[in-house]
N, C-alpha and C positions, 0 to 999 in steps of 0.2 A: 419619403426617405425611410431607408429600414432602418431600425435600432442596430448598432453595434452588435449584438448577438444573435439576429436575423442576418448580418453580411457572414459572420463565422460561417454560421449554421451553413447558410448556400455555398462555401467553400469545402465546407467539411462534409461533401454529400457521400455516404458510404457505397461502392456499387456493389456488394456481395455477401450481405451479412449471414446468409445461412451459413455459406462453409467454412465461416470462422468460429461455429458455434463450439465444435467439439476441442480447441484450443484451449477456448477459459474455462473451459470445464477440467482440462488436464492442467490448467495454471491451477484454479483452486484447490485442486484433490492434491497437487505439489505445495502447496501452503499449508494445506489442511495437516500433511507428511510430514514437511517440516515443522510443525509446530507441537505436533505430537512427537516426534524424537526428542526438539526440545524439551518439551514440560516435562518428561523421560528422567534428564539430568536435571530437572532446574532444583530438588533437594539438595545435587550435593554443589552447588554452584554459590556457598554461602560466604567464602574465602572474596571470590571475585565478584558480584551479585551481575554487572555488568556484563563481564566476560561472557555468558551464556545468551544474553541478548544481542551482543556485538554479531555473534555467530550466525545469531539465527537471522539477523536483518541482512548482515548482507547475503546469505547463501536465498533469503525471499529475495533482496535485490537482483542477482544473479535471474532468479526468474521473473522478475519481473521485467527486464531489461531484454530476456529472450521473447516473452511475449507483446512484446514493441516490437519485433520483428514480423512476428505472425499475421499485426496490425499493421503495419507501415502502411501500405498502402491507403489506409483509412486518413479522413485529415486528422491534425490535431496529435497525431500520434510522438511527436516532441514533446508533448505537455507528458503523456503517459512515460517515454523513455524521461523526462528530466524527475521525475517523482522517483524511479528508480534509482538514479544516480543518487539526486538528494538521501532518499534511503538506507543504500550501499554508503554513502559519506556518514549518513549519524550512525549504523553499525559497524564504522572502522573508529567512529569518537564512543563511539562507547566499549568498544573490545579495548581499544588503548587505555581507555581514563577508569577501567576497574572496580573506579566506587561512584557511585549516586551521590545527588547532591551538586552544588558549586556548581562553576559552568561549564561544565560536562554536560551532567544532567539537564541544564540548562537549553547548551546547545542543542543536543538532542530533543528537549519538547521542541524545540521552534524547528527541525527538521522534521518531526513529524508531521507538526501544523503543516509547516510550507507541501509536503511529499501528498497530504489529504489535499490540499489547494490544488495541487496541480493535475492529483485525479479527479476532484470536481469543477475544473475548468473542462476536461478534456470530457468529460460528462457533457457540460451544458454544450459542448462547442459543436458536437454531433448531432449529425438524423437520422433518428432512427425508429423504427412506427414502435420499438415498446422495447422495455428494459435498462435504458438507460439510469434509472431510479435505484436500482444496484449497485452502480458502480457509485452515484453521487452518496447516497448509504455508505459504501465502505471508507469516500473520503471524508466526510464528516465524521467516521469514527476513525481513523489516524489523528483527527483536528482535536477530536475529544480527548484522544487517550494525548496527547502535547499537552493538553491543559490540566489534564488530570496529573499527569508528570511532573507539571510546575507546581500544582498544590500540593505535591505529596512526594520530594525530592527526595527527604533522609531515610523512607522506610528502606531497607535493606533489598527485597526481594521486589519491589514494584516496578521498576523498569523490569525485569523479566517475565513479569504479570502481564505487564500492561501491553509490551510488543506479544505477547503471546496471546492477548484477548485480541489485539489489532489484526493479527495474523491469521486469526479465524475469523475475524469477520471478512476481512480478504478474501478469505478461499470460499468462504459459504459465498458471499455476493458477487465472486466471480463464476461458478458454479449456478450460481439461479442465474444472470444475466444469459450463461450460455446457453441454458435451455429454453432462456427467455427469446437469445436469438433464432433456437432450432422452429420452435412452433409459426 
């Protein structure tokens, strides 16, 4: 009998991973953009500290939720579009809720945690002869920066920080997977 993650795996068999390569590579360098525009304002962003993270989560949700499309076909590809949604939902509670702290902030780390979970399911849930170790990479750090968020609610500017360190590791380890797919 296989393990649970041996029946995924044999559902989730991918049939074409080369010419999805040059996708996560324009997903990432679109992360990498948006994040760089953001740290741009995140100075004068000291009024709202949130505000400028609400923004930037969901316009990454926005792509991340387009590159669920590029995927579909792949299994598993629900797990990648609901990490999006989840996303797009903590950057509409964090555009609204202003200030850090209380549970806001709150909710927000545990969208991050849950949005890292569901890109390190859709990591393991896949086969693929190499690369997949990127993507588990960038959900364990969404997972990190949720916890780091709970430990460190009141500083002023760290939810801006923190989606913005998340947001690069994003784009970098969508960007190495891709080329990880091309070779």
């Amino acid at each position: 009998m296989n393990s649970p993650i041996e029946q995924v795996s044999v559902v989730c068999v991918i049939p074409d991973t080369r010419s999805k390569w040059s996708s996560f590579v324009t997903f990432g360098i679109s992360l990498l953009a948006l994040t760089a525009i953001a740290t741009l304002k995140l100075p004068g962003a000291k009024a709202a500290p949130l505000y400028g993270a609400g923004l930037l989560m969901m316009a990454a949700a926005v792509a991340i939720m387009a590159q669920t499309f590029h995927v579909r076909t792949w299994g598993g590809s629900a797990a990648w579009l609901l990490s999006g949604i989840v996303y797009g939902l903590a950057g509409v509670i964090a555009f609204t809720s202003g200030a850090p702290g209380g549970s806001a902030g709150l909710l927000l780390a545990l969208m991050l945690i849950t949005s890292g979970l569901m890109r390190m399911w859709w990591s393991v849930a896949l086969t693929l002869p190499r690369g997949l170790g990127w993507i588990t990479t960038s959900g364990a750090t969404s997972m990190l920066a949720g916890f780091v968020l709970i430990g460190w609610p009141d500083v002023a500017a760290a939810p801006a920080i923190i989606v913005a360190f998340d947001l690069v590791v994003q784009g970098a380890t969508a960007i190495a997977f891709g080329y990880a797919l091309r070779s």
